[in-house]
N, C-alpha and C positions, 0 to 999 in steps of 0.2 A: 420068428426067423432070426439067422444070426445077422445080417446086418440092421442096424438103427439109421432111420433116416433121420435129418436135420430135424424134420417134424416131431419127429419121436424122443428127442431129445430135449423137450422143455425144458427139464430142469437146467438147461444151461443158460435159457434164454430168459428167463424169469429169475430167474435166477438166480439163480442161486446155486450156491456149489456151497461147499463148506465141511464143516466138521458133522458128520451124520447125526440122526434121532435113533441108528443104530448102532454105531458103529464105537468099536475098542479097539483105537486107533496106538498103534503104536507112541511111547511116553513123547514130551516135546523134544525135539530135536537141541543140542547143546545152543544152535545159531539162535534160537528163538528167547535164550537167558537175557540177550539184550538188543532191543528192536531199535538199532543206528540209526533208519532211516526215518523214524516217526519222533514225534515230540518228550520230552524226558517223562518217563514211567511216573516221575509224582505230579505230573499235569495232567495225564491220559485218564479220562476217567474209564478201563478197561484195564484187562489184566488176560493174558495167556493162561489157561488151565486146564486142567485131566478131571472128567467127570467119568463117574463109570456108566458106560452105555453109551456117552457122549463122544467120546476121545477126546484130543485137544479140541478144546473150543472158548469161547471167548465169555469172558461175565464181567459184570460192574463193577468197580471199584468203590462206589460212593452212589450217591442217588442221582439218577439223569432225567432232566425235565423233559416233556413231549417239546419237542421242537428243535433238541439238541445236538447237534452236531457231534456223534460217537467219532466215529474216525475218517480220517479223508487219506486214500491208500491210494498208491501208483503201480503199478502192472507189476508182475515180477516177469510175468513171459506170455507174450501175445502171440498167437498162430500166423504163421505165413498167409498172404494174402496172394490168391491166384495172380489176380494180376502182378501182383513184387513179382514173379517167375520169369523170366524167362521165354521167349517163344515156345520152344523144342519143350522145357520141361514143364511150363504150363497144357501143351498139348497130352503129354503126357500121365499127369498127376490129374486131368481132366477126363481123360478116356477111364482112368483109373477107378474114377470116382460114379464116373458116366455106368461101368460094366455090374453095378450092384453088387459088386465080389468084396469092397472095398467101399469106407465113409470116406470122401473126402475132406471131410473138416481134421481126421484122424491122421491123413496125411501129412494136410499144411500145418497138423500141428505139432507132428514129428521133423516136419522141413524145419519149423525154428528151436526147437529143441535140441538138434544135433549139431545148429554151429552157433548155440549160446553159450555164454563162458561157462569155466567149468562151477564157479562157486554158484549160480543160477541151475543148472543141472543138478546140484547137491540137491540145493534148495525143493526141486519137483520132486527128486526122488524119495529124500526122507526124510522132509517135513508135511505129507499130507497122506490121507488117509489112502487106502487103494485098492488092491485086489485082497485083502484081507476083510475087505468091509461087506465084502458082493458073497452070495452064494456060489458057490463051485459051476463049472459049468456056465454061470450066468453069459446070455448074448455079447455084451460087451465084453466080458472078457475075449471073448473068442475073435469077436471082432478086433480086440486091440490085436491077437495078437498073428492077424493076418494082416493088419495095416505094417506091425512091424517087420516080417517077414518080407514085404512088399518093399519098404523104405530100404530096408539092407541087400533090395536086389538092385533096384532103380536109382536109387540117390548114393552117388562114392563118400559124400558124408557122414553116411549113415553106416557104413559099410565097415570103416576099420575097427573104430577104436568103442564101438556102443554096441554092446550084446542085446541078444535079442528080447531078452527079458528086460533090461530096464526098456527100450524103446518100450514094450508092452504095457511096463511100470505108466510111463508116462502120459501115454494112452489114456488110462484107467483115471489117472490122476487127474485130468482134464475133464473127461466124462462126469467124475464126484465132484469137481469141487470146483470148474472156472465158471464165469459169464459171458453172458452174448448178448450179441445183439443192443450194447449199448451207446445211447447217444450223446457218447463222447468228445466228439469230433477227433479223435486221434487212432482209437483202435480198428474206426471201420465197421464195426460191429462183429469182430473174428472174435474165436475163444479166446478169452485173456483169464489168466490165474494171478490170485492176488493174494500177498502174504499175510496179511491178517484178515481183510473181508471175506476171503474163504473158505474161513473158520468160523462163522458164524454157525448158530446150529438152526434147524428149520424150525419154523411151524406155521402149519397150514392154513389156518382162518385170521388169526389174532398174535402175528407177531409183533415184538416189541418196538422193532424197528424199520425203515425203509429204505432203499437206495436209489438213487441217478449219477448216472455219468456224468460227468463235465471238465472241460479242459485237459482231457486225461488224463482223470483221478474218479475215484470211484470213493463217494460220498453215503455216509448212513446215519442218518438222525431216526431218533427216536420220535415215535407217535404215541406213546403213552407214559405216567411215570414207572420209572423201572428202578427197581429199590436192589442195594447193597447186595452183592456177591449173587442176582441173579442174573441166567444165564442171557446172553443176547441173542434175538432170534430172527431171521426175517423169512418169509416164504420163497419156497423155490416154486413155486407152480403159479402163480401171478396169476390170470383171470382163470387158469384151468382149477383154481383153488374153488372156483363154486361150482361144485359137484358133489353129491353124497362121498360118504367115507369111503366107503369098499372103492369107489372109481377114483376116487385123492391114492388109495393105496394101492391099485394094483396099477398107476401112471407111474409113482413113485419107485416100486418096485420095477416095472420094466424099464426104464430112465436113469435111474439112480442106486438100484439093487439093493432097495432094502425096504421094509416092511415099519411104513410109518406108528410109529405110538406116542407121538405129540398129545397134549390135553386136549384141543379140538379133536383128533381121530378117538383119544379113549370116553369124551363126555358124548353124552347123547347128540346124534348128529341133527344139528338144527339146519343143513341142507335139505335135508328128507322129504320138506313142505312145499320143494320146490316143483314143477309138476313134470314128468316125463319129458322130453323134447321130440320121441317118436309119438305122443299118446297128444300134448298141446301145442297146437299151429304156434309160431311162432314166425312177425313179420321179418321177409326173407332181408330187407336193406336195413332195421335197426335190431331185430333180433329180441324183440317185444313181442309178450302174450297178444295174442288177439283176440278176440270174442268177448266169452263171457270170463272166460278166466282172465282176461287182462283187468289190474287197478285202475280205475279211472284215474283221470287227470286233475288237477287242481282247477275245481271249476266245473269240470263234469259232473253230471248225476249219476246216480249208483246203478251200474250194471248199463253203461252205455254202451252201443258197439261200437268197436274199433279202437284204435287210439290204446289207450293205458300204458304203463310203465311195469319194465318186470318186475315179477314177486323178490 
């Protein structure tokens, strides 16, 4: 279907957004030569760069210890929050979203979009990857570009001075590359786009690094060592990452429009072993094997019933 619901939309909520595992993203944008707001370029141990396949995406500078504190990023632009609205145009933007014709998160995040300054506006349009990244046709696009349509009827913001293709642009831009749903205490858990974290590039079972919100800043340290000028990675699909390949890739694809080839989706998938979930019961409050197929516990004997821990 052409609309995406919030559910369908993981990759934003796991998060991850970032610079594709498919995408040839247009070169870095002139603004990204010198990053004002983060700490001087010969501290950071991270560097902006063009890989082919990758687009802009981010790699090490030097070797980074697992435990290490990559970057600590501040929003560049956070979606409107229903409630910030208004009575009349929260009812509105909520029937909007309520009629399935229209995402709502695609609206609240064209609301703040149209009355952010203009240098932030730059920023969405042409430093992240977009509608170049996605297959022709793909859902989102179409969805963005009915949300825009919508915003240039409904909101006088949106209406003068912002054609209908960047509003779309912007869309698309959120859909790839912001996060959600984090426990920041300041974003609320709305889409937020972030100028270096999301540029990260994915990978599904075994990325390099990790992220949490906090104090609203969006924090990623490293879980493993990560040696000289490789690339930094962290997963957009969070617990939806334990599933065989084909279902990591055809989520990926419908969410994020593009056709995973991370090292975990091209080496042998060591998901495989895991056992059906229509084929083995699994207990419905912890989501553990049960029977015989459940691991016994620490303490248990081999092949007890009930109880175990998942494979």
């Amino acid at each position: 279907p052409a609309q995406l619901t919030i559910a369908d939309r993981v990759g934003q909520s796991a998060l991850a957004s970032s610079s594709r595992s498919h995408c040839c993203s247009s070169p870095p944008h002139p603004s990204q030569a010198r990053d004002e707001e983060h700490d001087s370029p010969v501290l950071r141990p991270y560097r902006l760069t063009s890989r082919p396949g990758l687009g802009v995406t981010l790699e090490a500078t030097r070797p980074i210890l697992p435990g290490e504190l990559i970057l600590s990023d501040t929003p560049l632009l956070v979606a409107s929050s229903a409630s910030s609205l208004s009575p009349a145009a929260r009812v509105r933007y909520e029937e909007a979203g309520d009629s399935g014709d229209y995402n709502l998160d695609d609206l609240l995040i064209l609301h703040a979009f149209v009355r952010a300054g203009e240098r932030v506006r730059r920023r969405v349009l042409e430093g992240f990857c977009a509608e170049e990244c996605c297959e022709p046709g793909h859902a989102m696009l179409l969805d963005a570009e009915r949300c825009a349509a919508w915003a240039r009827t409904h909101d006088a913001a949106a209406s003068g001075q912002h054609g209908a293709a960047d509003l779309a642009r912007a869309c698309v831009v959120f859909t790839l590359n912001c996060f959600g749903h984090l426990a920041d205490g300041v974003t609320g858990g709305a889409p937020t786009l972030f100028w270096l974290a999301s540029k990260f590039t994915h990978r599904c079972l075994r990325p390099n690094s990790v992220f949490h919100g906090e104090g609203g800043r969006l924090h990623v340290r490293a879980v493993r060592p990560i040696a000289k000028c490789d690339v930094l990675t962290i997963s957009y699909l969070g617990v939806w990452a334990h599933c065989a390949a084909p279902l990591r890739r055809g989520l990926l694809m419908r969410t994020k429009g593009f056709r995973c080839r991370c090292d975990d989706c091209a080496a042998p998938d060591v998901m495989r072993s895991l056992p059906c979930p229509a084929c083995a019961p699994r207990d419905g409050a912890t989501g553990l094997l049960l029977g015989a197929l459940a691991v016994p516990r620490v303490g248990e004997e081999e092949g007890a019933a009930g109880g175990g821990a998942f494979l």
